[in-house]
LOZAPA-553847 format. One record per residue: residue in one letter; x, y, z of N, C-alpha, C, CB in turn; residue number from 1. Coordinates in pm, whole numbers. Glycine has a CB too. Example, Ala and Ser with C-alpha at 12.3 -4.5 7.8 and 13.67 -1.06 7.14 Angstrom:
- r:n.xx:n.yy:n.zz:ca.xx:ca.yy:ca.zz:c.xx:c.yy:c.zz:cb.xx:cb.yy:cb.zz:k
- A:1319:-569:780:1230:-450:780:1320:-330:780:1131:-447:905:1
- S:1285:-225:708:1367:-106:714:1290:3:787:1408:-60:572:2
This chain:
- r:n.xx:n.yy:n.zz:ca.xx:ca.yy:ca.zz:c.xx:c.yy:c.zz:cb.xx:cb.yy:cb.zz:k
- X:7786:16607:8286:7804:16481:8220:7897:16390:8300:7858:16503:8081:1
- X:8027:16457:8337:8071:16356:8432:8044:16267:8556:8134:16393:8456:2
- X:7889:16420:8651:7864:16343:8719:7796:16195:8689:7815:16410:8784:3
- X:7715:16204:8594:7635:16113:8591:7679:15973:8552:7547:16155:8523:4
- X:7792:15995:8424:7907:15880:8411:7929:15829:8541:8050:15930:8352:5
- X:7989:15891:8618:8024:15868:8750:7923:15738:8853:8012:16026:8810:6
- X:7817:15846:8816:7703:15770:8921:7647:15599:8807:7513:15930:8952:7
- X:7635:15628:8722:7628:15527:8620:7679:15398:8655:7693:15569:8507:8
- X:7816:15424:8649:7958:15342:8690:7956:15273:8821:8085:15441:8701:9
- X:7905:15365:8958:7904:15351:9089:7803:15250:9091:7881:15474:9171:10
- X:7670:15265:9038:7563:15189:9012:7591:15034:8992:7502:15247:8900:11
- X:7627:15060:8878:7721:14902:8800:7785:14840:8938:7895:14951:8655:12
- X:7887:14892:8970:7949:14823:9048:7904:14817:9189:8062:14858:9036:13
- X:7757:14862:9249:7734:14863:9338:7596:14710:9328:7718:15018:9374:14
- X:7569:14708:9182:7498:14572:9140:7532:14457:9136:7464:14566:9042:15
- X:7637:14489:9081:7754:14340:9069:7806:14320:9211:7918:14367:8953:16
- X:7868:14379:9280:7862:14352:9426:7735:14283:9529:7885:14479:9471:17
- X:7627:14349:9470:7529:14277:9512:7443:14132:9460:7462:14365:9518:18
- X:7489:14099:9366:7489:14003:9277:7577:13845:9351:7564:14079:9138:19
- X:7715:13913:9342:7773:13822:9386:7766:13792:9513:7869:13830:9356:20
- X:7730:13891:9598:7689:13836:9761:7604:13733:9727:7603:13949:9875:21
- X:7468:13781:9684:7362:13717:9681:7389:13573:9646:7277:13780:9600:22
- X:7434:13542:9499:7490:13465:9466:7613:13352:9489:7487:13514:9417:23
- X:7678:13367:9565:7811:13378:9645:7709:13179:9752:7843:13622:9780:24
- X:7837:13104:9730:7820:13050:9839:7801:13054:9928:7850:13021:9859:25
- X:7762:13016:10070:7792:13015:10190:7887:12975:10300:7731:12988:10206:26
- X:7937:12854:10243:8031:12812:10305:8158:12832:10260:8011:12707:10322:27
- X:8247:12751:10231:8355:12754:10169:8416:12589:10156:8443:12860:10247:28
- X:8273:12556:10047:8319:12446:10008:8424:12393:9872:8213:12401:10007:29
- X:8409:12523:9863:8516:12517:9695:8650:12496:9721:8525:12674:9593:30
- X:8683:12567:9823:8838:12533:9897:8881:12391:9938:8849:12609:10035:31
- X:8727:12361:10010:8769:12216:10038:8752:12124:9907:8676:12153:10163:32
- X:8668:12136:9807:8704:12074:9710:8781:12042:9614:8665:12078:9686:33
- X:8880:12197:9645:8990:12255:9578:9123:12152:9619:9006:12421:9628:34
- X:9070:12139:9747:9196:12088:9863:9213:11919:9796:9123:12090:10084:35
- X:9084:11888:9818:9087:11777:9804:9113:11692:9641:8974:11760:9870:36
- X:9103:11781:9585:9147:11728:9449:9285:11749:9429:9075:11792:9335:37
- X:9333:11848:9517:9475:11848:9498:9586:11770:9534:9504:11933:9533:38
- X:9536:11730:9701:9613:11666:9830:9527:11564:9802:9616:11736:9996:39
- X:9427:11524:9777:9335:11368:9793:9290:11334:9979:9474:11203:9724:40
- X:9295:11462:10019:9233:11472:10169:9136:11570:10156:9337:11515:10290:41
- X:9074:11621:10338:9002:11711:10322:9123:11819:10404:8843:11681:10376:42
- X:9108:11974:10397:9108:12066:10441:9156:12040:10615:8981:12120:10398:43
- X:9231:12106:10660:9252:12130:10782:9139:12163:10858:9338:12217:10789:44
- X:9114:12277:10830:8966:12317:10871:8854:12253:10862:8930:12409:10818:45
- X:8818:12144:10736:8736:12045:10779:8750:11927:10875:8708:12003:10688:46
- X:8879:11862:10848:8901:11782:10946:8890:11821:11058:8995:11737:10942:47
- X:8955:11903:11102:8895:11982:11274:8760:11976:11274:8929:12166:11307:48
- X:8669:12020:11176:8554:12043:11212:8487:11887:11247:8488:12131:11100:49
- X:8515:11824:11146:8491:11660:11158:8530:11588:11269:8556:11587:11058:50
- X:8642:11614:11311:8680:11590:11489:8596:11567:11569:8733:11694:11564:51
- X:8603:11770:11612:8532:11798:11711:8368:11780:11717:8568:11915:11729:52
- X:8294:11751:11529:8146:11670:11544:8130:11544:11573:8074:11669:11437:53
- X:8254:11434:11542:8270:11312:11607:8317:11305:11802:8389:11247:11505:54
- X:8382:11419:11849:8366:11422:11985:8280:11463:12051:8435:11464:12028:55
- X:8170:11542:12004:8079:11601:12045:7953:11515:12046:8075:11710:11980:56
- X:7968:11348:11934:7856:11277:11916:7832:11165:12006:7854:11237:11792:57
- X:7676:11177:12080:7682:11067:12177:7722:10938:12124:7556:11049:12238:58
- X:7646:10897:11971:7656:10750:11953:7812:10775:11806:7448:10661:11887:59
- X:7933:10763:11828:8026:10811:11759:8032:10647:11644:8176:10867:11872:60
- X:8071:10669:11560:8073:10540:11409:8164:10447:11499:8175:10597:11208:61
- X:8157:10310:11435:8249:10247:11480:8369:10247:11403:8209:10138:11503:62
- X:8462:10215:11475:8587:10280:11367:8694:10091:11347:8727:10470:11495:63
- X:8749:10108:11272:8844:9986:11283:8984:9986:11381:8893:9963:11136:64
- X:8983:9856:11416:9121:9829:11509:9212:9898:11501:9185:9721:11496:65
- X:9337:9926:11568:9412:10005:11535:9498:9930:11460:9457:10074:11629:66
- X:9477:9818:11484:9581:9644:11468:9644:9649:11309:9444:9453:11478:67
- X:9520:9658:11238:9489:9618:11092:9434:9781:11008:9342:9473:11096:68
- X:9563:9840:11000:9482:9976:10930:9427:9928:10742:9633:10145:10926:69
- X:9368:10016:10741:9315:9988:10569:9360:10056:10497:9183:10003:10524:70
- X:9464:10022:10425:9537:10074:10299:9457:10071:10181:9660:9997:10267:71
- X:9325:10147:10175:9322:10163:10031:9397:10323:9969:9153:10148:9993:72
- X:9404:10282:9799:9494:10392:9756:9378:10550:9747:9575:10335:9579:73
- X:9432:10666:9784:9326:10761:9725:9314:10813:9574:9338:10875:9798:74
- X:9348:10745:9508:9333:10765:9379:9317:10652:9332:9423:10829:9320:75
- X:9252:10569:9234:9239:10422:9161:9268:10473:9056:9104:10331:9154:76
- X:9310:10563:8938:9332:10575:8831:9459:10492:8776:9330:10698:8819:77
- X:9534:10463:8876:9653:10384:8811:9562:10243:8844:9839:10403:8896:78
- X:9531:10192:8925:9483:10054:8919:9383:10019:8791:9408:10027:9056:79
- X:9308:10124:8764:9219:10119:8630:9309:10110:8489:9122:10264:8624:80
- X:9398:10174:8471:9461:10192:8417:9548:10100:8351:9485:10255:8465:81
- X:9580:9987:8442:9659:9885:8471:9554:9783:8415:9711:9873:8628:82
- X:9440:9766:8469:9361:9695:8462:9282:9705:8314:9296:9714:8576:83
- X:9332:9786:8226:9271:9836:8073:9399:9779:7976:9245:10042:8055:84
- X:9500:9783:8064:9610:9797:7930:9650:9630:7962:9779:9947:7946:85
- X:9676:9608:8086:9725:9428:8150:9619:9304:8158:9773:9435:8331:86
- X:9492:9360:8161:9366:9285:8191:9367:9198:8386:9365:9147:8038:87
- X:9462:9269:8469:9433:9278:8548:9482:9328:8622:9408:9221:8565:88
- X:9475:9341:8735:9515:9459:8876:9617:9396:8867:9438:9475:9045:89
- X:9714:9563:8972:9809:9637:8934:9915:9512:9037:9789:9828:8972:90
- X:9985:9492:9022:10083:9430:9182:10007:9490:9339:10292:9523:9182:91
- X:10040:9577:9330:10011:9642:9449:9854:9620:9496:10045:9792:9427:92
- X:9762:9619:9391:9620:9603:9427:9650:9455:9444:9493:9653:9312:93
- X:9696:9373:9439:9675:9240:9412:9760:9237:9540:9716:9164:9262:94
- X:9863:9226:9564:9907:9230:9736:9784:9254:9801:10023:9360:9790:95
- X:9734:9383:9821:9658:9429:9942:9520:9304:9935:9603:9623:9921:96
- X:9460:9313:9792:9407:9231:9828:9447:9028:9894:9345:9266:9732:97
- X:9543:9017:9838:9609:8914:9920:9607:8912:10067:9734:8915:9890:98
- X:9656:9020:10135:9670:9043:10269:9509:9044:10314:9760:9186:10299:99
- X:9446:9119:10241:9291:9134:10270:9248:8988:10310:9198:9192:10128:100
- X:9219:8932:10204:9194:8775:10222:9275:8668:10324:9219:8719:10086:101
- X:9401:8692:10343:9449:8631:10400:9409:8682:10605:9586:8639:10321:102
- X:9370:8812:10625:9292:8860:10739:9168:8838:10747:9298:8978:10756:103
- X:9115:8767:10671:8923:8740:10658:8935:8632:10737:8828:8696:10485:104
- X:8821:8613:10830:8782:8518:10846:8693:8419:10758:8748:8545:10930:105
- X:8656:8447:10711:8590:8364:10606:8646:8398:10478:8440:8381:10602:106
- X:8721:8313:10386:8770:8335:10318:8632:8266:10170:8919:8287:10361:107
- X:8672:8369:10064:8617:8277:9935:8663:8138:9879:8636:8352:9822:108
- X:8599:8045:9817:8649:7927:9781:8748:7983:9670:8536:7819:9737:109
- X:8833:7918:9589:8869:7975:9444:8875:7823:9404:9027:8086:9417:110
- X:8894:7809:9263:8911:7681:9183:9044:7685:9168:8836:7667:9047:111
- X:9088:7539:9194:9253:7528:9158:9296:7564:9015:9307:7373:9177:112
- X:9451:7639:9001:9493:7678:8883:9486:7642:8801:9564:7694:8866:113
- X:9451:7519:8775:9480:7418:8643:9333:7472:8527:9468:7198:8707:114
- X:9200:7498:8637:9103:7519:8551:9073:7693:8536:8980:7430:8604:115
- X:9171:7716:8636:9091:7906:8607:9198:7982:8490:9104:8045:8809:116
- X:9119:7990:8408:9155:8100:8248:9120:8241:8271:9048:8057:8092:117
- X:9300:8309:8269:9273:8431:8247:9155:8515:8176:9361:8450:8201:118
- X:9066:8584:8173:8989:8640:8097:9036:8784:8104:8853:8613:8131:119
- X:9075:8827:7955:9107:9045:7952:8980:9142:8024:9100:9127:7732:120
- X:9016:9246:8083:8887:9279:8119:8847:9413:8004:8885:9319:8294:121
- X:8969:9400:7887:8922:9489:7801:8910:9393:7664:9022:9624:7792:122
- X:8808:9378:7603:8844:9302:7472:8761:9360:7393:8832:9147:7464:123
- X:8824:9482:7326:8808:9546:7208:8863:9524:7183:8793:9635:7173:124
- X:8999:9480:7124:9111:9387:7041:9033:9258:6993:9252:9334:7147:125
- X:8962:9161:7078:8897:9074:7028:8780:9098:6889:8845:9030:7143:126
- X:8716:9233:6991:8626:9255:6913:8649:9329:6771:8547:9312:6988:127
- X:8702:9408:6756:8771:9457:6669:8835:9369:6569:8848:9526:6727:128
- X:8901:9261:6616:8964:9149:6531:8850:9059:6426:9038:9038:6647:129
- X:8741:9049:6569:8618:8958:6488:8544:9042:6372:8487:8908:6604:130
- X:8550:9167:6415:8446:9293:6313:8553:9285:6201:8415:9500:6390:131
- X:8649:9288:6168:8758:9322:6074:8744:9224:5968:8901:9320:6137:132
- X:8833:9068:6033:8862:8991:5983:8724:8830:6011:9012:8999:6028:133
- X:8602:8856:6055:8472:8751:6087:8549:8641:6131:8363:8702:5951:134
- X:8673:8622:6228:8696:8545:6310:8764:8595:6396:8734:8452:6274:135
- X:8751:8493:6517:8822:8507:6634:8978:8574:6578:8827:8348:6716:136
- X:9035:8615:6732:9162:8698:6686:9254:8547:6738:9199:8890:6788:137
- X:9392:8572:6718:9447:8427:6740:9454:8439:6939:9645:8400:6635:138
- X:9461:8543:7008:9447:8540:7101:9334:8510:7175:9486:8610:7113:139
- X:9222:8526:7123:9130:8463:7143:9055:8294:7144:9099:8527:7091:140
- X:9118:8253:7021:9155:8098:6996:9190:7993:7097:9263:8094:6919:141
- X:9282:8091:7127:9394:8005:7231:9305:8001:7376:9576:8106:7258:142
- X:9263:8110:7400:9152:8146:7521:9040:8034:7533:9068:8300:7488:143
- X:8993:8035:7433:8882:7934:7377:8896:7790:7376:8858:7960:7244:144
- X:9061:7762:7308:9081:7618:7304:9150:7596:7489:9210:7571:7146:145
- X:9182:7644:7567:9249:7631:7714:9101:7633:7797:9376:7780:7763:146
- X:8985:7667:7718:8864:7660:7841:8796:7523:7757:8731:7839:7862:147
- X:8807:7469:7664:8757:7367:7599:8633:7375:7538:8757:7275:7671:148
- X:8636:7500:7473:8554:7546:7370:8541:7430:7262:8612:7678:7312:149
């Protein structure tokens, strides 16, 4: 009886071993995804690998100046964030993009201050106000009477 417990057991675990090979990734992309959610980069080991496939490539990407690096943030959750609770970007997004624009050669037109009205980029408060009470909220009013509603 014991042997066969034995062999039973050996079995099991000689399945599940083979299971998870089979099953089992190939690479070891979980690490780097691991990495990268942690640090907001890739892996040592990928970057090397990414290197040496960009030195190895006849026609290599074009890359930007060294002049003007690009500061975007690796995370936007605070700029979103900012942008839900303030109804618009954060300081810092609003610099870069300043600097952005101010390095364009072609810049966008904008309309002088006098006619451009803040708009929230969250207005469930509005809406919520109108569903509640079947009128505008008083913040809304004011929105309305400054665009010449």
């Amino acid at each position: 009886m014991k042997a066969f417990a034995k062999s039973i057991l050996f079995t099991g675990v000689l399945v599940m071993g083979a299971n998870g090979l089979m099953a089992g990734q190939a690479g070891d992309s979980w690490l780097d995804q691991w990495y990268r959610a942690k640090l907001g980069r890739s892996s040592p080991t990928t970057e090397a690998r990414q290197r040496t496939e960009a030195a190895n490539t006849a026609f290599r990407e074009e890359t930007a100046p060294a002049t003007r690096p690009v500061a975007t943030p690796a995370n936007a959750w605070l700029d979103q964030w900012y942008r839900a609770k303030f109804g618009r970007s954060s300081p810092g997004t609003e610099a870069r993009q300043r600097a952005e624009a101010a390095n364009t050669a072609f810049r966008e037109e904008t309309a002088p201050e006098s006619r451009q009205v803040a708009t929230p980029a969250n207005t469930w408060l509005d809406q919520w106000y109108r569903a509640k009470y079947g009128r505008p909220s008083p913040q809304e009013e004011v929105r309305q009477k400054a665009q010449g509603r």
